[in-house]
C-alpha positions in Angstrom: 0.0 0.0 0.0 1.3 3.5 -0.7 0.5 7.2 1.2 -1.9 9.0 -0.3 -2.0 12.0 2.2 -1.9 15.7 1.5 1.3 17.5 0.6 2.8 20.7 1.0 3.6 21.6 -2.8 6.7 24.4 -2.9 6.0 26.5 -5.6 8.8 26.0 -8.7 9.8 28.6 -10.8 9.8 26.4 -14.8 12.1 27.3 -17.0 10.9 27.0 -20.6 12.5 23.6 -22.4 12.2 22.1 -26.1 14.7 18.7 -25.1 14.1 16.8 -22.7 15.6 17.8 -19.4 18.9 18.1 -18.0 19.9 17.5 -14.3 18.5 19.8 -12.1 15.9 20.6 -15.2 12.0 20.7 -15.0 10.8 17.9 -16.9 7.5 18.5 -18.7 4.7 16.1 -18.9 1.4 17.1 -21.4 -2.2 15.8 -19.7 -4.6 16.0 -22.2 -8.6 15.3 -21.5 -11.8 16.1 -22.5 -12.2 19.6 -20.9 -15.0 20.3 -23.8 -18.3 18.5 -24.9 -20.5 16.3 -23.6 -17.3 14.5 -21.6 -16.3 17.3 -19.9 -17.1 16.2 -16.4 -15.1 12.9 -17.2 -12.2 14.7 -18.5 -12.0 17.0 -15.3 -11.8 14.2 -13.2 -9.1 12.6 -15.1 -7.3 15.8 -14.3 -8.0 15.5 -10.5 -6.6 11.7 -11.4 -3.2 13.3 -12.6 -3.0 15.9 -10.3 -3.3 13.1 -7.0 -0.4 10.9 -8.5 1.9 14.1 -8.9 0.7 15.5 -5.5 1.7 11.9 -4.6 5.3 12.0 -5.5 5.8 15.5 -4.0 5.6 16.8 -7.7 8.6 15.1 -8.4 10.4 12.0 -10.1 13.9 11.1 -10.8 15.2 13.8 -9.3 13.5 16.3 -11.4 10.4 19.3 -10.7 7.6 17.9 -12.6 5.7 20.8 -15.0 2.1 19.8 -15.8 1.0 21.0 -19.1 -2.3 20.6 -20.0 -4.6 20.6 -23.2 -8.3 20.1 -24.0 -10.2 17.6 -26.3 -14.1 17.1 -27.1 -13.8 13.4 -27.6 -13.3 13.8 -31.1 -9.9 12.2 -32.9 -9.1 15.7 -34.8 -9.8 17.7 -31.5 -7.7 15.4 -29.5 -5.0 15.6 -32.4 -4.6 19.6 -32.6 -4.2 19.4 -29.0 -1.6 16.4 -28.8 0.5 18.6 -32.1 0.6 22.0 -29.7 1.5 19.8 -26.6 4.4 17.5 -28.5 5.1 20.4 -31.4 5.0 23.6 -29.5 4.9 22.9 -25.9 7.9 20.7 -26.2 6.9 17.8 -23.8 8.6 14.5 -24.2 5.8 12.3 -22.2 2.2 12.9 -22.8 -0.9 11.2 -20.7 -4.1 11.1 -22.8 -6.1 10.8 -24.1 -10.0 10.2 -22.4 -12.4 8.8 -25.1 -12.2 5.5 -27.4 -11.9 7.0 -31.0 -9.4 9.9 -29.6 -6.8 7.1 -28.6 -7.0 5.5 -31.9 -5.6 8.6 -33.3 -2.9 9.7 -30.9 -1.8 6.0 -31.2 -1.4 6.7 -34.8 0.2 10.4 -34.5 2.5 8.7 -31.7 4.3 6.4 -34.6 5.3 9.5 -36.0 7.2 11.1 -33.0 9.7 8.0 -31.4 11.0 10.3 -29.5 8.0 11.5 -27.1 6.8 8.1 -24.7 2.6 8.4 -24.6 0.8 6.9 -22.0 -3.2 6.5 -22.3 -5.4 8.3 -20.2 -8.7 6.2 -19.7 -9.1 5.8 -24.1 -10.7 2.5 -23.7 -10.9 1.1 -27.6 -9.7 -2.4 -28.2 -7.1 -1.4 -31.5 -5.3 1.0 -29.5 -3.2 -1.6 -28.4 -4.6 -4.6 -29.9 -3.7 -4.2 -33.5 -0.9 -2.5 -35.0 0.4 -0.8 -32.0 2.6 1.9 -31.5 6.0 0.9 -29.9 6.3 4.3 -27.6 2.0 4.4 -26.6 1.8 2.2 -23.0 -1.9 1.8 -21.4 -1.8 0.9 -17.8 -5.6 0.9 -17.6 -7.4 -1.9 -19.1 -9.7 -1.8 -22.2 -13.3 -1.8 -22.5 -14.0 -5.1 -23.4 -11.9 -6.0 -20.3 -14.0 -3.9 -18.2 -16.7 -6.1 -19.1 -15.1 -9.0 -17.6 -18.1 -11.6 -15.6 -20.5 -9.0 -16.9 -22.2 -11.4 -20.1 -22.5 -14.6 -17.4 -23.5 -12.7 -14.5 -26.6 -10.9 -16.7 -27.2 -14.9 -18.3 -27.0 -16.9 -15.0 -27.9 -14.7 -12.5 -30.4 -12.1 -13.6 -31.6 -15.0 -15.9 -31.9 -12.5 -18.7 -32.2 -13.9 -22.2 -33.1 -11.5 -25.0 -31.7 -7.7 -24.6 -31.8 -4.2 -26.5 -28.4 -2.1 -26.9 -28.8 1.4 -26.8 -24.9 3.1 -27.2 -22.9 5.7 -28.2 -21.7 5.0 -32.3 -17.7 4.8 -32.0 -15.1 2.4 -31.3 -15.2 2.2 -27.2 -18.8 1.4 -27.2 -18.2 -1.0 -29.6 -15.5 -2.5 -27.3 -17.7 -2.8 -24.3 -20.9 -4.0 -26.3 -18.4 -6.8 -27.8 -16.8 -7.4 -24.2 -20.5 -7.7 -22.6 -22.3 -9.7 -25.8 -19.4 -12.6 -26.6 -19.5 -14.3 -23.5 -24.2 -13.8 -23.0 -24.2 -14.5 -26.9 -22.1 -17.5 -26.2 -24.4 -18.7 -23.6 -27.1 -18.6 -26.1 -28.4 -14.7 -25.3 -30.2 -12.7 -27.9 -29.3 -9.1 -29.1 -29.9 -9.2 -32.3 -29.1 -6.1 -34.8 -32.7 -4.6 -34.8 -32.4 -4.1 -31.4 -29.0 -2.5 -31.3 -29.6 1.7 -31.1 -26.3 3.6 -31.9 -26.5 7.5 -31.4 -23.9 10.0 -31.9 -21.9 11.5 -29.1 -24.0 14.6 -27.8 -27.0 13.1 -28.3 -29.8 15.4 -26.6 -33.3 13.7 -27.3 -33.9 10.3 -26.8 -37.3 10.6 -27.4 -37.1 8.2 -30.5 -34.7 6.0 -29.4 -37.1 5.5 -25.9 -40.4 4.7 -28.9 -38.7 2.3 -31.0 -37.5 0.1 -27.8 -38.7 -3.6 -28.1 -41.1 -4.7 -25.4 -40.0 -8.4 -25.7 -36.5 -7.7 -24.5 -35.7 -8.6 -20.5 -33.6 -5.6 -20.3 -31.9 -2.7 -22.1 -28.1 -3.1 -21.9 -27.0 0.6 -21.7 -23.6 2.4 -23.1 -23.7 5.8 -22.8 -21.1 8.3 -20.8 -21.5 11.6 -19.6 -24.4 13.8 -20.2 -25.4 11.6 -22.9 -25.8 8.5 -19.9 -27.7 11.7 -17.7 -29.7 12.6 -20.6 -31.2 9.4 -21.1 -31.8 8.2 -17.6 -33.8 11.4 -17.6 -35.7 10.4 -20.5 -36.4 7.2 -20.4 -37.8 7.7 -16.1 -40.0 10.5 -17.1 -41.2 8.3 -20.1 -42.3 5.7 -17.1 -39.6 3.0 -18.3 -39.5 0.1 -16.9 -37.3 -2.2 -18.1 -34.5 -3.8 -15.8 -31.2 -2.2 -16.9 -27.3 -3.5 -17.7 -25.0 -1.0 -17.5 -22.0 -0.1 -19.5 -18.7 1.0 -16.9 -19.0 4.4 -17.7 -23.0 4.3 -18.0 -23.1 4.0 -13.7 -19.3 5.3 -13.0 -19.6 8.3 -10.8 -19.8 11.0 -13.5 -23.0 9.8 -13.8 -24.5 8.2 -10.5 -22.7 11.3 -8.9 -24.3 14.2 -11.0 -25.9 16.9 -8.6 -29.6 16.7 -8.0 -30.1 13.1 -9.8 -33.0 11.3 -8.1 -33.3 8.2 -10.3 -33.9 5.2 -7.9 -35.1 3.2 -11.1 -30.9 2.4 -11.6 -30.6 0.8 -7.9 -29.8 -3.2 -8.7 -28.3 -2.3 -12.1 -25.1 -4.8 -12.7 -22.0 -3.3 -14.2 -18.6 -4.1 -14.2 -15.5 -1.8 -14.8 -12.3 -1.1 -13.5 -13.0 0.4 -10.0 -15.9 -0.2 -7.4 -17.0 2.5 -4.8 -17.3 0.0 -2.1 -14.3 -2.0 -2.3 -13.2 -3.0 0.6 -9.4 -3.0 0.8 -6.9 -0.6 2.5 -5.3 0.8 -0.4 -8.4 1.5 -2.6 -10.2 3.6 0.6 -6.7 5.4 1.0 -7.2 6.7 -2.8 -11.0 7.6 -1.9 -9.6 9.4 1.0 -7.3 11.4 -0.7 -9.8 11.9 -3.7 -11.7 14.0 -1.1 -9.7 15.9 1.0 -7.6 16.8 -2.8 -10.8 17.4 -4.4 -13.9 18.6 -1.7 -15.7 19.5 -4.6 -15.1 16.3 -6.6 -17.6 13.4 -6.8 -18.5 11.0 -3.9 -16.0 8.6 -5.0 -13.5 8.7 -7.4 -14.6 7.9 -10.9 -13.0 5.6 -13.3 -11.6 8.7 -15.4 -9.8 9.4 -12.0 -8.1 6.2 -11.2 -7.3 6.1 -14.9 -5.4 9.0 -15.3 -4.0 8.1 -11.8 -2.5 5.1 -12.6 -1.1 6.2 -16.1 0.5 9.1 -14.6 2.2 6.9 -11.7 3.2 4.4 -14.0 5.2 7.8 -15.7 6.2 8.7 -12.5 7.6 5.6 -11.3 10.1 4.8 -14.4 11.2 8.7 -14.0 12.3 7.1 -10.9 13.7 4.0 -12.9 15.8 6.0 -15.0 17.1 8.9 -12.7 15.3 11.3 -15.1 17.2 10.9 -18.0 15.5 11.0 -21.1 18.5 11.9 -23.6 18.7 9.2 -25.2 15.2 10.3 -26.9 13.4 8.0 -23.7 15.0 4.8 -25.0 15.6 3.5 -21.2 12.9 5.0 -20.0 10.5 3.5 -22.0 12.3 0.4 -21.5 11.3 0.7 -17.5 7.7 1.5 -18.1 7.9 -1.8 -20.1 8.7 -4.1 -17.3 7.5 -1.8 -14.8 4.9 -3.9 -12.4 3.2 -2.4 -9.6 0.3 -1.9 -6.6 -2.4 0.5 -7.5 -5.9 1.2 -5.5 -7.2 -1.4 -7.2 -4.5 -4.5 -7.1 -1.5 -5.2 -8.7 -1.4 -3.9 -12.8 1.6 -5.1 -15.6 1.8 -5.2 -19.0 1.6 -7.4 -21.5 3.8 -7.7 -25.3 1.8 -5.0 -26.8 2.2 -2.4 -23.4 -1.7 -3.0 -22.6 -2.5 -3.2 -18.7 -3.3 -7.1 -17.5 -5.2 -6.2 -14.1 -8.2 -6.6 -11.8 -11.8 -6.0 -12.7 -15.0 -5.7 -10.2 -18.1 -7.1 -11.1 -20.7 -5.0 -9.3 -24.2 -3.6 -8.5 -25.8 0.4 -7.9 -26.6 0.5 -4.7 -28.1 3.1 -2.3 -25.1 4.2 -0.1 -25.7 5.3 3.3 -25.8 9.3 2.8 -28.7 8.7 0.3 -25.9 8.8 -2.8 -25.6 5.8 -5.6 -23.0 3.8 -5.2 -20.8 0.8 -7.6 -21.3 -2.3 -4.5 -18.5 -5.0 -5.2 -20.0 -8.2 -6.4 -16.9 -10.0 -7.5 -13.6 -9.3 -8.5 -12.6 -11.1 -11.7 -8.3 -10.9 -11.5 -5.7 -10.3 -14.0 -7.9 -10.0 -16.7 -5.8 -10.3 -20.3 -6.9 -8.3 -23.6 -7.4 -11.5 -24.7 -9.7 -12.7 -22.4 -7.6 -15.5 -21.3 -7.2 -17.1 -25.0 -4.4 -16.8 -27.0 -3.8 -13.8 -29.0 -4.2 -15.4 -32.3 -7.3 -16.9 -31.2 -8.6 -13.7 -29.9 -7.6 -12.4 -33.6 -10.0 -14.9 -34.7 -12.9 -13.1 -33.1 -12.5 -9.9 -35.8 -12.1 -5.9 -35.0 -15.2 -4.5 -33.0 -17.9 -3.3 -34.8 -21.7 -2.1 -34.3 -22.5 -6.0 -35.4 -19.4 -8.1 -34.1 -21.1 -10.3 -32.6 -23.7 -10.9 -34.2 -26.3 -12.5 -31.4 -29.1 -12.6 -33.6 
């Protein structure tokens, strides 16, 4: 377990770099989040996730003053582009964290094959081909993807719940497209139904679901539900004041706490819903609670509980942290050894012990769980099960995995 407790920060005067840093040198790190859109709540909280790991380490590593430098996306890939180009172009910073949504990590993966020099580390990007296929040798994700999020999810909802035949109502990109494949193989497999008439895709920023809440099948046992942000808010409004009734499944970021948490939501319809995602608000181990607590006392005005976009951009910027340490700070050798130690790096976060595998994707724990009414009246993730060390590949090899084809609005098909 590590401290999490408050620090003292001395204020350092930055001197203004384009190389990486010398001894004695600030060394620049880029954060860049969805500060725009209908993920701006998310991305602030990833921010609060950065800023507790570097508050952490005395805003420090390898011997060097750490400079934050942030920029701002909207979740889409050419937003989240400009801003990675003025961060690695103009701002100079050899190690960027970011960025926040699905389709905006498939692009930065791309841009980071053309600068070898800069070491990117995702911020909570959850798409399955950011790592999975053709990956870039310098992009590391210490988080897990969205189809493993999903892990216990598909046979919890088929053995369980005893649900058979379900509607799909997400967002239309490539991270909803991971966690619909991560939640449908495994029910599909156990002979569940979704099939493509039932699937709804909207765009991101989706205001009225007015449409999508009339065309829902009334032969379905329950609505399995992707949808982040205001776009999650937007509907749960919807569909209660509609007088919806059907049981739902939630997506990780459907019930994460930038939704459950959003001020003035009284929507005790979502109590019993069963998720399953990287984090769970009721965990009960030492050094997840010490994270929580120093979530709060950081961030008074910050959710109940740490989101997932939080312990994301935690972890990712610790992992940076950490092989600073490694490496003494030295990056001029263009971050050769560095990203060498972030490579074999292997360590304890709030939620369990995280490594990589070949392709620098996180192997790590993930909670299967269930909204509950906390004690203070607030919705809350309760612990169900914790599914460990869950590979990309879903414990089968990875040219089996292969096998299964890239995500898409119809893979699988679970007619």
């Amino acid at each position: 377990m590590i401290g999490l407790g408050k620090t003292t920060l001395a204020a350092v005067a930055i001197l203004s770099l384009t190389g990486p840093a010398f001894a004695g040198e600030p060394i620049k790190i880029g954060a860049l989040a969805t500060l725009e859109g209908a993920f701006t709540v998310l991305g602030e909280d990833g921010m609060r996730g950065v800023r507790l790991a570097l508050e952490e380490f005395g805003n420090m590593a390898g011997g060097h003053a750490i400079e934050l430098i942030t920029g701002s996306s909207d979740a889409t890939p050419d937003s989240a582009i400009r801003a990675t180009r003025k961060l690695v172009e103009q701002n100079g910073v050899p190690i960027l964290i970011g960025p926040l949504s699905g389709s905006e990590g498939l692009a930065v993966k791309d841009y980071a094959k053309t600068q070898p020099n800069v070491t990117f580390l995702n911020g909570t990007s959850a798409a399955q081909d950011t790592t999975l296929r053709n990956a870039a040798d310098n992009f590391f994700r210490f988080g897990t993807d969205g189809a493993q999020w999903m892990a216990g999810l598909g046979e919890y909802v088929y053995n369980e719940k005893g649900y058979r035949n379900l509607a799909v109502l997400a967002e239309d990109y490539s991270f909803p497209y991971t966690q619909v494949f991560g939640f449908l193989e495994p029910f599909c497999r156990l002979g569940g139904k979704a099939p493509a008439d039932a699937r709804f895709w909207v765009p991101i920023g989706n205001k009225d679901y007015s449409s999508v809440i009339a065309a829902l099948p009334d032969d379905v046992d329950a609505i399995y539900v992707a949808l982040g942000g205001a776009d999650a808010v937007n509907f749960l409004t919807q569909y209660e004041q509609a007088g919806g009734e059907l049981p739902l499944v939630g997506g990780s970021i459907t019930v994460d706490q930038t939704v459950l948490g959003s001020k003035g939501r009284t929507r005790e319809f979502v109590i019993g819903t069963p998720s399953a995602g990287p984090i769970s608000d009721t965990w009960d181990n030492a050094g997840w609670q010490a994270f929580v607590d120093a979530y709060k006392t950081q961030f008074p005005d910050g959710f109940p509980s740490p989101s997932l976009f939080a312990h994301g951009y935690y972890i990712n910027t610790k992992a940076a942290l950490l092989a600073l340490d490694a490496v003494d700070g030295d990056l001029s050798d263009g971050g050769v050894k560095y990203r060498a130690a972030l490579a074999s790096l292997e360590f304890e976060t709030p939620t369990g012990m995280v490594r990589l595998d070949e392709r620098r994707q996180a192997i790590a724990d993930i909670f299967l769980t269930e909204v509950i009414e906390g004690p203070d009246g607030g919705l809350l993730n309760k612990t169900i099960k914790v599914i460990p060390q869950v590979s990309q590949t879903l414990g089968v090899s990875y040219e089996e995995f292969l096998n299964y084809g890239p995500v898409s609005r119809e893979n699988p098909t679970c007619g």
